[in-house]
C-alpha positions as a Markdown table, in Angstrom:
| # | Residue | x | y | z |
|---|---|---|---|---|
| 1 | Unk | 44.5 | -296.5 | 131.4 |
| 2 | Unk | 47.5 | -296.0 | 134.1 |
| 3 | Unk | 47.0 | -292.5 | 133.6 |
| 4 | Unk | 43.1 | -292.5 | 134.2 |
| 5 | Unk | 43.4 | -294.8 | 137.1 |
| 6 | Unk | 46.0 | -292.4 | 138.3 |
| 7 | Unk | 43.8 | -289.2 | 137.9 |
| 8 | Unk | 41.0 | -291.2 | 139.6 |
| 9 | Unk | 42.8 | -292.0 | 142.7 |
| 10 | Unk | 44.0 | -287.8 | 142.8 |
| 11 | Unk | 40.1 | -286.8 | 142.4 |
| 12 | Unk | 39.5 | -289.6 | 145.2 |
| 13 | Unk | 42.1 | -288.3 | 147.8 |
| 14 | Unk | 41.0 | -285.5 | 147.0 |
| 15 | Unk | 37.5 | -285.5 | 148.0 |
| 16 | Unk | 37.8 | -288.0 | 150.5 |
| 17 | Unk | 41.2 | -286.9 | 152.4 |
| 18 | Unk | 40.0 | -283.5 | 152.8 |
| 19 | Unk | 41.8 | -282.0 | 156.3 |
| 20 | Unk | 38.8 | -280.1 | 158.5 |
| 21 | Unk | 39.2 | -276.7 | 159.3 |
| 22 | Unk | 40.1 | -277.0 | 163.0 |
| 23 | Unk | 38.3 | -274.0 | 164.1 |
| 24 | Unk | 35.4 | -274.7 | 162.2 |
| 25 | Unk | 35.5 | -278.4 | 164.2 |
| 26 | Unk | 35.7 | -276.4 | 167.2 |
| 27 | Unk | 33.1 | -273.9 | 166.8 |
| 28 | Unk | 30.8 | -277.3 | 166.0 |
| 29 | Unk | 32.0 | -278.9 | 169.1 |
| 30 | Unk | 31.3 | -275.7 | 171.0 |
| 31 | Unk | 28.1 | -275.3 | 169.4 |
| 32 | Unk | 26.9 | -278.9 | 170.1 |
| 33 | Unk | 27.8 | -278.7 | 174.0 |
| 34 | Unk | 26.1 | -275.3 | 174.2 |
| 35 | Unk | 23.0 | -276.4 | 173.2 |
| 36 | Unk | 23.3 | -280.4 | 175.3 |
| 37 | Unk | 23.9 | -277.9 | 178.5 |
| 38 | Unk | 20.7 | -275.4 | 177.5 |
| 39 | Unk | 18.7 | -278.5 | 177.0 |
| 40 | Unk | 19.9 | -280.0 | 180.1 |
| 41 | Unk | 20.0 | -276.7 | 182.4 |
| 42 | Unk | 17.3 | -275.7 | 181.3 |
| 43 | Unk | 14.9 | -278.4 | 180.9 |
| 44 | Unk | 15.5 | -280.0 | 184.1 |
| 45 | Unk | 16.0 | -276.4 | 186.0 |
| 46 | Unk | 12.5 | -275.7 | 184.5 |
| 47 | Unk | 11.1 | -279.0 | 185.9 |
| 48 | Unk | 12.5 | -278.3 | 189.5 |
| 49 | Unk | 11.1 | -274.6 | 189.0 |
| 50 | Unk | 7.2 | -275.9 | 188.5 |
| 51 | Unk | 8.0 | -278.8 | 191.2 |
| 52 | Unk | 8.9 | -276.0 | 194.2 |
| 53 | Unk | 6.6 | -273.5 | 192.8 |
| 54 | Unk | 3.7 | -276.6 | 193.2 |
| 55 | Unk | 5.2 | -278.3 | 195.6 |
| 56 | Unk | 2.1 | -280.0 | 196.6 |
| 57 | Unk | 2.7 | -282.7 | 193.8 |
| 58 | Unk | 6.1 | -283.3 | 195.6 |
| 59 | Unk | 3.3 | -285.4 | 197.9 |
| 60 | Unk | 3.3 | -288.2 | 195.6 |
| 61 | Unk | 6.2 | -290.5 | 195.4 |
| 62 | Unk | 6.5 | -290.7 | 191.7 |
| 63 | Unk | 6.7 | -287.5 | 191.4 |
| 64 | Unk | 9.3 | -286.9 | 194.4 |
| 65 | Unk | 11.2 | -289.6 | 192.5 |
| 66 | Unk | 11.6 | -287.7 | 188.9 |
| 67 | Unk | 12.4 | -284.3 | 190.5 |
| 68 | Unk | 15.5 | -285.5 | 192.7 |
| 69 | Unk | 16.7 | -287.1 | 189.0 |
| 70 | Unk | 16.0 | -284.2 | 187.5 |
| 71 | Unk | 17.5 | -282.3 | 190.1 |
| 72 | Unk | 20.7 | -284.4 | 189.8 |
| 73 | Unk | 20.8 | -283.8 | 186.0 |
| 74 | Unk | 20.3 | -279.9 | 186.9 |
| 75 | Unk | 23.4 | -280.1 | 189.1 |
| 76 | Unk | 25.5 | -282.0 | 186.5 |
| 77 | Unk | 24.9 | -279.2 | 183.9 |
| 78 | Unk | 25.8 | -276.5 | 185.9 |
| 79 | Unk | 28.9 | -278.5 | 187.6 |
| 80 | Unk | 30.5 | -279.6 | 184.2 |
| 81 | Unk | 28.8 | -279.2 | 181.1 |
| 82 | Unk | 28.5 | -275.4 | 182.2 |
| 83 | Unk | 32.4 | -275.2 | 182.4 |
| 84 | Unk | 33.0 | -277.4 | 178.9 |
| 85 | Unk | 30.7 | -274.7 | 176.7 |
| 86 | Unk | 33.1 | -272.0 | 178.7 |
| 87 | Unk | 36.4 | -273.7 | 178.2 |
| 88 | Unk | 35.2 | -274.3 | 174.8 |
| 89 | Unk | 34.8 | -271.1 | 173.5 |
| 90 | Unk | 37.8 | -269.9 | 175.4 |
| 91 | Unk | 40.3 | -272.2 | 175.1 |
| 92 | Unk | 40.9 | -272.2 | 178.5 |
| 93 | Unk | 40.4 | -273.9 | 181.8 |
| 94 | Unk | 39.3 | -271.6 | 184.0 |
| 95 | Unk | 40.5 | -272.4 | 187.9 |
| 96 | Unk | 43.5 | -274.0 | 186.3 |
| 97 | Unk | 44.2 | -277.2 | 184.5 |
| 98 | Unk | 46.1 | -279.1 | 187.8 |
| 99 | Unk | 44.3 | -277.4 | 191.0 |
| 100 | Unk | 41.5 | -279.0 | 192.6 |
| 101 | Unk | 38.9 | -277.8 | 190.4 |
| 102 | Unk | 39.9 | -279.3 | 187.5 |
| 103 | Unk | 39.9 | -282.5 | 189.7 |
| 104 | Unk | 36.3 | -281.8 | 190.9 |
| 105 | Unk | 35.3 | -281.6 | 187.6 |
| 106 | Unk | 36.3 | -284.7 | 186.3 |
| 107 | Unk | 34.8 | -286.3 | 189.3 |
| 108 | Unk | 31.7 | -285.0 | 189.5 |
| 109 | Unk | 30.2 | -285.9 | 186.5 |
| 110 | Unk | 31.1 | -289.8 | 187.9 |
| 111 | Unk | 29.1 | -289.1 | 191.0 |
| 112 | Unk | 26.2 | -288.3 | 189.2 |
| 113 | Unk | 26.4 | -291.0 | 186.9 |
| 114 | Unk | 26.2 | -293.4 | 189.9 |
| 115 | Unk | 23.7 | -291.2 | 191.9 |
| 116 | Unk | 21.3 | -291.5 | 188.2 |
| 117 | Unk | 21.9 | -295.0 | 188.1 |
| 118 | Unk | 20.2 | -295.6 | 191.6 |
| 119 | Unk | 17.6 | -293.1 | 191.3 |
| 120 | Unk | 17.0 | -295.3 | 188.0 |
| 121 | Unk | 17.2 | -298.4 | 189.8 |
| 122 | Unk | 14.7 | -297.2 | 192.6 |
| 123 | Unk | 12.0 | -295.8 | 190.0 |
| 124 | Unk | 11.8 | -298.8 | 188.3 |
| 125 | Unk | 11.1 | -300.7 | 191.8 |
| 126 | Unk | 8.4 | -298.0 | 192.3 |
| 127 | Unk | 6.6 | -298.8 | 188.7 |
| 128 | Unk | 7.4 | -302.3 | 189.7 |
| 129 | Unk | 5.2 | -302.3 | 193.2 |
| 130 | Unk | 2.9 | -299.9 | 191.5 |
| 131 | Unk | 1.9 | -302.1 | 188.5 |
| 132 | Unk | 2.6 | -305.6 | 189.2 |
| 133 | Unk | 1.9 | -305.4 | 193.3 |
| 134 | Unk | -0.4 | -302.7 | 193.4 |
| 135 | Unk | -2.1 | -303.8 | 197.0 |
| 136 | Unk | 1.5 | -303.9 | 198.5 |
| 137 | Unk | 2.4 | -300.3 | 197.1 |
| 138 | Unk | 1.9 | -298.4 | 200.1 |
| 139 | Unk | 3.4 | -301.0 | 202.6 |
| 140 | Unk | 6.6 | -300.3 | 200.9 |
| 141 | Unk | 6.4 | -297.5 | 198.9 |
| 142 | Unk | 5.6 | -295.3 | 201.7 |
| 143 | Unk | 7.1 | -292.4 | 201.8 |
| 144 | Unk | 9.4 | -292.8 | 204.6 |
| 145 | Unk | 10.7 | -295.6 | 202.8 |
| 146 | Unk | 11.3 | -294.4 | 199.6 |
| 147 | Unk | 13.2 | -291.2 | 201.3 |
| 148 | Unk | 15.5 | -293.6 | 202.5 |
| 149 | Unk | 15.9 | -295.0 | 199.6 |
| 150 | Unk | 16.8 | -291.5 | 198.1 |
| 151 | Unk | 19.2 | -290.7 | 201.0 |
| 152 | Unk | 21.0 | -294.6 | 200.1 |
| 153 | Unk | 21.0 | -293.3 | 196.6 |
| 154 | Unk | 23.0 | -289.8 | 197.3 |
| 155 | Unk | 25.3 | -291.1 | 199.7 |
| 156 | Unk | 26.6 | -294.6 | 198.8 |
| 157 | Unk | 28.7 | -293.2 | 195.7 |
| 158 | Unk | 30.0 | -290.9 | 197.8 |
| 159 | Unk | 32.9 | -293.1 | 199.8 |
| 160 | Unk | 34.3 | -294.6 | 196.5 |
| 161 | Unk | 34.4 | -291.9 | 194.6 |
| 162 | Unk | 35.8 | -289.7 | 197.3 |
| 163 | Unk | 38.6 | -292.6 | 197.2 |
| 164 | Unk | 38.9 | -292.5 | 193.8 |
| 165 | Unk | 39.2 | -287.8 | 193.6 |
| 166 | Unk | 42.0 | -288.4 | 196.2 |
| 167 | Unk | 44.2 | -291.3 | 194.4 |
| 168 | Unk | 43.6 | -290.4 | 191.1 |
| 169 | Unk | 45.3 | -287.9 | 188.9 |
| 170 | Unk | 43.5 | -285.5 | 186.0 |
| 171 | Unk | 44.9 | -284.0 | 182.8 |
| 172 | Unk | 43.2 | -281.9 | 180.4 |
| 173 | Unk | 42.1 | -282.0 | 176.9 |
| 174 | Unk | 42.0 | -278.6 | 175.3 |
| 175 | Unk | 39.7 | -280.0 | 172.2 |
| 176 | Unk | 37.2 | -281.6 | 174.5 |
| 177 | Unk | 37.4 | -278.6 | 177.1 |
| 178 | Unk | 37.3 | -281.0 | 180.3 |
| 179 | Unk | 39.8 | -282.6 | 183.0 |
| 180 | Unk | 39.1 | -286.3 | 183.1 |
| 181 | Unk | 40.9 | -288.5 | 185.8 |
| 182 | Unk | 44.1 | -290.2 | 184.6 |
| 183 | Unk | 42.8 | -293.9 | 185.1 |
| 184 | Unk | 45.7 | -296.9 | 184.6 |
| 185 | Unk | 44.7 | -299.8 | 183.5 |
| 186 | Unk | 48.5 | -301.7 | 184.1 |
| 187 | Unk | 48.2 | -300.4 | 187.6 |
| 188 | Unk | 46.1 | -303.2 | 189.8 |
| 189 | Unk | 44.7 | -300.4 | 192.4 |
| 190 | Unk | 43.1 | -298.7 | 189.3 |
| 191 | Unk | 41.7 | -302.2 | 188.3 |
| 192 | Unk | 40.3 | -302.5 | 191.9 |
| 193 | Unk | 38.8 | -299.4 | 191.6 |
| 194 | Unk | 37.4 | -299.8 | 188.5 |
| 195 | Unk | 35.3 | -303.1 | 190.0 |
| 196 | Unk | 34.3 | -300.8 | 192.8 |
| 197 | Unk | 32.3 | -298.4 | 190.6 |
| 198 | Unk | 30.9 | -300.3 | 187.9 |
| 199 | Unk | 29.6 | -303.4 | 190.1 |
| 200 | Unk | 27.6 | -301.3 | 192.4 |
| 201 | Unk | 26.7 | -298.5 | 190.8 |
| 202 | Unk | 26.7 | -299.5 | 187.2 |
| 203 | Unk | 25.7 | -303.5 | 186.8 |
| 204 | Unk | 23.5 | -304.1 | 190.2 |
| 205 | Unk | 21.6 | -301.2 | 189.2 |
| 206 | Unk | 20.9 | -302.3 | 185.7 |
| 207 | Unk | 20.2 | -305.7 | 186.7 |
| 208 | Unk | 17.4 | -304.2 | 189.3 |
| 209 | Unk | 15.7 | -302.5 | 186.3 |
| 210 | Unk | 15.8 | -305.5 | 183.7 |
| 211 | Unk | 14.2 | -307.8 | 186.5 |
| 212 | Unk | 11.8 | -304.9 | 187.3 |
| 213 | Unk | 10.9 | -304.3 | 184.0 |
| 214 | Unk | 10.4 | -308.3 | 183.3 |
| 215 | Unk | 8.0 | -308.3 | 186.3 |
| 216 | Unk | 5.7 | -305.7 | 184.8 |
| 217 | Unk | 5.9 | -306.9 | 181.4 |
| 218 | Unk | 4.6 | -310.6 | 183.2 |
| 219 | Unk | 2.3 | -308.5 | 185.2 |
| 220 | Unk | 0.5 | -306.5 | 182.1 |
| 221 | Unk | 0.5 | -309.7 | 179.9 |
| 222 | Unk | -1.1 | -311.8 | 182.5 |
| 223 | Unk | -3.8 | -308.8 | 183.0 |
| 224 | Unk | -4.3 | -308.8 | 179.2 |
| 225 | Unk | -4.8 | -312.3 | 178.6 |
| 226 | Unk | -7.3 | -312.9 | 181.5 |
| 227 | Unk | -9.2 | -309.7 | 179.7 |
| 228 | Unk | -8.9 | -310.7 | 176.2 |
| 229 | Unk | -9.5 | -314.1 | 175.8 |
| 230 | Unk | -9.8 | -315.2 | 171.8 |
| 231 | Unk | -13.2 | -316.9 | 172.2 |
| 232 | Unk | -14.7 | -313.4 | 174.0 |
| 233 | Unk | -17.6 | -311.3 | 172.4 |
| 234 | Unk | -17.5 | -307.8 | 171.6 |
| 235 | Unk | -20.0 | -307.3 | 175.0 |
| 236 | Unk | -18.3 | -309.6 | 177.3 |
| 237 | Unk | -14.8 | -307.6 | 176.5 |
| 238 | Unk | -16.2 | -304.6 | 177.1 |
| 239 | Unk | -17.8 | -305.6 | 180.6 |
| 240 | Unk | -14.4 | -307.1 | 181.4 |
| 241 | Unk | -12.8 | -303.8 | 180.3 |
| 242 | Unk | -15.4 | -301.7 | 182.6 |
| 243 | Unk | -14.8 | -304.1 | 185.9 |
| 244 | Unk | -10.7 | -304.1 | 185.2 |
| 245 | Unk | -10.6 | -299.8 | 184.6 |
| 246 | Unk | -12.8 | -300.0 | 188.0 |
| 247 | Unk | -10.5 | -302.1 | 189.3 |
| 248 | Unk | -7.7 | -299.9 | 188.6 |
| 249 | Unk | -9.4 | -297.1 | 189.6 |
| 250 | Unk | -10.0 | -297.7 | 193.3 |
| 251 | Unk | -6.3 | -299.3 | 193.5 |
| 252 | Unk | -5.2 | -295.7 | 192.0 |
| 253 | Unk | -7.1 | -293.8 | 194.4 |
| 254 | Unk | -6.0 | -296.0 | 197.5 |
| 255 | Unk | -2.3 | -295.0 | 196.0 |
């Protein structure tokens, strides 16, 4: 029995405790970011490609809306993810591990975070007007105001994060091919730096789009209960279906 117990644990190390092939793990790494950044590059650069090439739809504020976030996940591609394939494959960093590219690129990729964030923040206050204020849409979803509201979004991350590139060192990790900022968490300016990017950019942003989101959600379910009612008829719903789509209709076409 000892000796079958034994034998059993060598057979379980064995298949279990197996050491990966590090450049097999890294040709999978390489592999997997390769195709995130063709997906993201290319997607998004396809979507700003039909948006210039008809840029008539660019009219529309919805549609203004997801091109400058697909823009900003175009730029994030090229800016970093293009870079980690490269460094990657290579091994190496190119522009140098300590100069200010390497610092750049670990910044960056933040900036666009926050940037995404209020873009997301912003198109769920359009949906919001659009669905459950629908006659108000155009006092304050103009487009004047919601270019504002873009120009807000590009510009407030850039002051703290500017802050944060200058302070802040970077290092590089050769088996995730990037240069990430060398954040402290003993050191209390870090900590105060920390609350300046996640409050504003991170938490308000989220806590737009959950009260957003709970005003259409109280907006459709108050529509669909005043159109089907339990005691209605097959005819009556219909009629009621007819005068709401008409409804919508004209408040679509005044949008």
């Amino acid at each position: 029995i000892k000796f079958e117990v034994t034998a059993m644990e060598t057979v379980t190390s064995t298949i279990f405790h197996v050491t990966p092939d590090p450049s097999l793990q890294k040709g999978l790494e390489g592999l997997y970011i390769a195709t995130m950044t063709v997906l993201t590059v290319g997607g998004n650069g396809l979507i700003i490609f039909l948006g210039i090439a008809n840029h008539s739809i660019l009219s529309n504020v919805s549609t203004l809306l997801i091109f400058v976030l697909c823009m900003g996940h175009f730029l994030q591609g090229v800016g970093n993810m293009v870079w980690v394939t490269i460094s990657l494959m290579t091994g190496v960093w190119i522009g140098g591990s300590e100069g200010y590219w390497c610092r750049f690129s670990a910044a960056f990729p933040n900036y666009m975070v926050h940037v995404a964030y209020l873009l997301l923040a912003l198109i769920s206050i359009e949906c919001c007007y659009a669905i459950s204020r629908p006659f108000k849409y155009r006092i304050y979803m103009s487009f004047k105001n919601v270019s504002i509201g873009l120009v807000c979004c590009i510009l407030l991350p850039i002051p703290v994060n500017t802050v944060i590139f200058i302070e802040l060192g970077v290092y590089f990790l050769p088996n995730q091919g990037q240069c990430h900022q060398a954040w402290d968490n003993t050191d209390q300016s870090h900590k105060i730096y920390m609350l300046m990017m996640f409050i504003p950019f991170a938490i308000i942003p989220m806590l737009v789009m959950v009260v957003s989101y709970a005003l259409i959600f109280n907006a459709v379910s108050a529509r669909r209960s005043v159109v089907c009612p339990s005691n209605i008829n097959n005819s009556q719903l219909k009629a009621e279906l007819r005068k709401e789509f008409n409804v919508s209709w004209k408040i679509a076409k005044m949008a």
